[in-house]
N, C-alpha and C positions, 0 to 999 in steps of 0.2 A: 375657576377650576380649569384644567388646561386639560389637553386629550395625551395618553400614553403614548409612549411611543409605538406602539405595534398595533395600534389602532391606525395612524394617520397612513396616508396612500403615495406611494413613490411613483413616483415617473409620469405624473400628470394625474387629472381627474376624471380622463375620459379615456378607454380602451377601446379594441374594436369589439362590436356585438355580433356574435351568431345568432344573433334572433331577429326578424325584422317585427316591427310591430304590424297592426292590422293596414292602417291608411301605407304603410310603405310597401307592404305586399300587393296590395288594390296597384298602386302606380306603377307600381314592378311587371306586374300580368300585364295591365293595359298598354305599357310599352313593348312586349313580348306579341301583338296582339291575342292574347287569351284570353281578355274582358270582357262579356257581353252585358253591355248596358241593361239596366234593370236586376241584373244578378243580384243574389245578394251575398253580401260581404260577410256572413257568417257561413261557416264552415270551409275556408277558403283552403286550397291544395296546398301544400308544403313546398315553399321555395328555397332557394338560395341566392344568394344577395352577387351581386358581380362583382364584386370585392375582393 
């Protein structure tokens, strides 16, 4: 069985994300220095990516 055609995905399989996940926001701040060790990583501020 083969996939329709308006299912399959043009222009490659990866796009860019507007979402960063958890561990890439973590790296994000602590490069920004706005990480305090110990913190914790749930409820983290709303970034945006340098992208």
């Amino acid at each position: 069985m083969s996939k329709h055609n308006s299912l399959k995905i043009s222009g490659g399989a990866t796009g860019k994300r507007s979402v960063l996940k958890r561990f890439e926001r973590v790296k994000l701040l602590k490069e920004r220095g706005q990480w305090k060790e110990g913190q914790s990583p749930v409820g983290l501020p709303k970034t945006k990516s340098e992208e």
